[in-house]
C-alpha positions as CSV (number, residue, x, y, z in Angstrom):
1,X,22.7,-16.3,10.9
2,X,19.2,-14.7,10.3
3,X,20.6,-11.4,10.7
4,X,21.9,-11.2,6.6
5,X,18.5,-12.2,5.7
6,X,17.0,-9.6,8.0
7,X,19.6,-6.9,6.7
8,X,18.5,-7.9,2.3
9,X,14.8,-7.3,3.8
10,X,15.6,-4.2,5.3
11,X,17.6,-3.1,2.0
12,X,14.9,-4.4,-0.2
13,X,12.3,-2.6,1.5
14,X,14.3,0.5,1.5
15,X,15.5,0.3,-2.3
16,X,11.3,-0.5,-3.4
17,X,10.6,2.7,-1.2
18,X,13.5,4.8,-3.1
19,X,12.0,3.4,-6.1
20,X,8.6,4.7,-5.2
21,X,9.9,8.2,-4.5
22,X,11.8,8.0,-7.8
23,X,8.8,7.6,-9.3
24,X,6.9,10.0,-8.0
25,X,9.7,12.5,-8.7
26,X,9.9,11.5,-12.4
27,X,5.6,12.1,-12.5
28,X,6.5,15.6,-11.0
29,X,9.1,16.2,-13.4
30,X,6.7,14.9,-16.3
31,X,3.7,17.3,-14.8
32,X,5.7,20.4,-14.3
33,X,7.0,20.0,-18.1
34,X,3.5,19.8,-19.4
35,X,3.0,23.1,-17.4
36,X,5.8,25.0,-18.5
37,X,5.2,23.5,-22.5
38,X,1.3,25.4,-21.8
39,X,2.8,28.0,-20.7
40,X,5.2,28.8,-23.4
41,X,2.2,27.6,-25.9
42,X,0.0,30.7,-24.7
43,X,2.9,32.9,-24.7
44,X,3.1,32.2,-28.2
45,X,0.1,32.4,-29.0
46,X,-0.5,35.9,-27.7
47,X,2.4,37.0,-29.3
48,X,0.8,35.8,-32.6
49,X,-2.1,37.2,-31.3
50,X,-0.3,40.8,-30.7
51,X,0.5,40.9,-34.5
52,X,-1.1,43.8,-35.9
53,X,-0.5,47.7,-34.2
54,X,-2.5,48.9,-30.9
55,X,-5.6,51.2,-31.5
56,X,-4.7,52.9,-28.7
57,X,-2.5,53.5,-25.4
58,X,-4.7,51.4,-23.2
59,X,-4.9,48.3,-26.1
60,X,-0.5,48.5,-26.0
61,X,-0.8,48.5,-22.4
62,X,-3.0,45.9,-22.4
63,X,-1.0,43.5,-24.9
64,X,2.3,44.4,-22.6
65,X,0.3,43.4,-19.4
66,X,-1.0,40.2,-21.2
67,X,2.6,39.6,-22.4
68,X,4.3,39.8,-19.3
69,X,1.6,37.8,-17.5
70,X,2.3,34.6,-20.0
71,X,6.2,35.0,-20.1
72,X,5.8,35.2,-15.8
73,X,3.4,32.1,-15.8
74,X,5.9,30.6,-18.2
75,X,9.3,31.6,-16.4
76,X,7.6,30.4,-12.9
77,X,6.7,27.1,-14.4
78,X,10.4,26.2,-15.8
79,X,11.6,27.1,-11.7
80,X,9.2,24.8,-11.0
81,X,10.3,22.3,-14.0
82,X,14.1,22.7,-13.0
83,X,12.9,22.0,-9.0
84,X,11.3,18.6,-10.0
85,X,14.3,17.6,-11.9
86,X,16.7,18.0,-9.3
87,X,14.4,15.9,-6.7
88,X,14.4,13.3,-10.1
89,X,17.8,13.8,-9.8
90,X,18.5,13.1,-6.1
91,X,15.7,10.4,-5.9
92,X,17.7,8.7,-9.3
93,X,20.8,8.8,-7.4
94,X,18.7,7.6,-3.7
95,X,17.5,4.7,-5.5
96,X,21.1,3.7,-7.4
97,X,22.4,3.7,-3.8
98,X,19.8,1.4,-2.2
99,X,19.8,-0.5,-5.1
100,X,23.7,-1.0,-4.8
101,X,23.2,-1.4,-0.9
102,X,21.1,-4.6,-1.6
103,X,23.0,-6.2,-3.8
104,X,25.5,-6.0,-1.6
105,X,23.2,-7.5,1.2
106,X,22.4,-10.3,-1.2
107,X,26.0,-11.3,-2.0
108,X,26.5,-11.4,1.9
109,X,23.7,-13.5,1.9
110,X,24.8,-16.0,-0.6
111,X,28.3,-16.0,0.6
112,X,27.0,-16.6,4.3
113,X,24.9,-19.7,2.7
114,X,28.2,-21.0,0.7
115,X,30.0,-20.9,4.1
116,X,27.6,-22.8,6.0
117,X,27.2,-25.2,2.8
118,X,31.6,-25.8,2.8
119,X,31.5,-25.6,6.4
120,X,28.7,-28.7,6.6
121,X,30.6,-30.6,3.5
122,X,34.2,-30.4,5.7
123,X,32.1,-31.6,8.7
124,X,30.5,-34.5,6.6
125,X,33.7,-35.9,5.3
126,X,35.1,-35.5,9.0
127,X,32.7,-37.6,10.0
128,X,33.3,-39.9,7.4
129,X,36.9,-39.5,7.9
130,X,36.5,-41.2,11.4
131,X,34.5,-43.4,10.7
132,X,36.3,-44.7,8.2
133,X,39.3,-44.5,10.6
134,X,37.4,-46.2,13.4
135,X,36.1,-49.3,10.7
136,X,39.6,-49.8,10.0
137,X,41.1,-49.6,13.0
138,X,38.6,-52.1,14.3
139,X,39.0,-54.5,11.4
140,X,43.1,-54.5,12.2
């Protein structure tokens, strides 16, 4: 009898803990594209920056260096942005599970408790049932 309350604890506990790691998945998500927006911020800004023509060989080289540094830092933050969605992702679809998985434990639950309920109703008008029978059959 216990056993469907134990199994919708065990399922809540797991759907909070999916929940959790949802949560921490969306904060990475939300971290990484904060990174990747500095990232294409400072690109930008040194490509405003790169507006007007070298002086020299080693002032191009420089820019081209300093160019290809941002765009890198950016580029390596969306991988990183595009990994954190996709454990967002999985951890969304983790939690829809558990979250289906203890609904379902609660609706055994309830329907185990509406059993027992009809079952002790039929046993109460059994009971009735013979005694009823047995006051009757005494007063004949």
């Amino acid at each position: 009898m216990r056993d469907f309350e134990r199994l919708a604890r065990v399922r809540s506990i797991w759907e909070r803990q999916a929940r959790v790691k949802l949560g921490e998945a969306n904060q990475d998500v939300t971290q990484a594209t904060e990174a990747s927006t500095d990232a294409l911020s400072d690109h930008r800004r040194h490509l405003e920056a790169t507006g007007t023509a070298p002086a020299s060989a080693a002032e191009l080289l420089a820019r081209r260096l300093g160019g290809m540094a941002t765009h890198d830092r950016y580029a390596a933050a969306e991988v990183i942005r595009g990994q954190a969605d996709r454990r967002m992702r999985a951890a969304q679809g983790s939690w829809r599970r558990s979250a289906q998985e203890l609904d379902i434990a609660r609706s055994l639950e309830e329907r185990r408790k509406q059993a027992l309920a009809y079952a002790a109703r039929r046993a109460a008008e059994a009971t009735l049932d013979e005694l009823m029978a047995l006051r009757t059959g005494r007063k004949s």
